[in-house]
N, C-alpha and C positions, 0 to 999 in steps of 0.2 A: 457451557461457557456463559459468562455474565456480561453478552456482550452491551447491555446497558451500561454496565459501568467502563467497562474495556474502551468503548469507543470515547468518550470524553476525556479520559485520562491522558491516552493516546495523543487524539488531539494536544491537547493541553502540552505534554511533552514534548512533541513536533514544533510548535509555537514556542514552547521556549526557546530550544535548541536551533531555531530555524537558520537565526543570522550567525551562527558559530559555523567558519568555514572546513573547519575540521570535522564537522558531524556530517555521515552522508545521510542524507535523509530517506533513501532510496529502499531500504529495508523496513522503517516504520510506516512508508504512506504506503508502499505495498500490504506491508500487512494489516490497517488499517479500513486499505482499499478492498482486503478478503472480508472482511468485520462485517463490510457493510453490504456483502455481495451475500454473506450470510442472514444477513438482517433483510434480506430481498430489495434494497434499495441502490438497483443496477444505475440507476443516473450518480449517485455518489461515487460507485467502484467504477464506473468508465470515466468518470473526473479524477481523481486520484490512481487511476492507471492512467492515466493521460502525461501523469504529471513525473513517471519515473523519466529517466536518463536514459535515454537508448543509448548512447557512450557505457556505461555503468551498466544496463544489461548486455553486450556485448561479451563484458569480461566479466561477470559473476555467472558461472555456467546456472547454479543453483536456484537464482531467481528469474535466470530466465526461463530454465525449465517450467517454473511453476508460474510461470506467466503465460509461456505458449500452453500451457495443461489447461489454464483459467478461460483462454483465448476460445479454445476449443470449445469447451462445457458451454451446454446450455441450463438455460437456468428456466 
């Protein structure tokens, strides 16, 4: 993965879409928040796991799974 370039893009697309209320943002700063958990920089990925929707994890069985999987792992 190139996550040098992956993470800025990212960004960048979150920022734009941010104020559009029809975008959930909840699926790019999660995986965002994995980029950076990959890149070892655990203060970024506990900032942007801070930042999902527990309402929204609730009802997406799928990211919640891979968020309590994340929760778990030590790094």
């Amino acid at each position: 993965t190139r996550l040098d370039e992956a993470i800025p893009n990212l960004e960048k697309f979150i920022v734009v879409h941010g104020n559009d209320k029809r975008f959930n943002k909840n699926w790019p700063i999660w995986t965002l928040a994995k980029m950076y958990k990959q890149q070892g920089n655990l203060e970024k990925y506990k900032s942007l796991r801070a930042q999902l929707d527990v309402e929204y994890l609730k009802q997406d069985k799928q990211i919640k799974a891979e968020v309590e999987k994340a929760d778990k792992e030590k790094v």
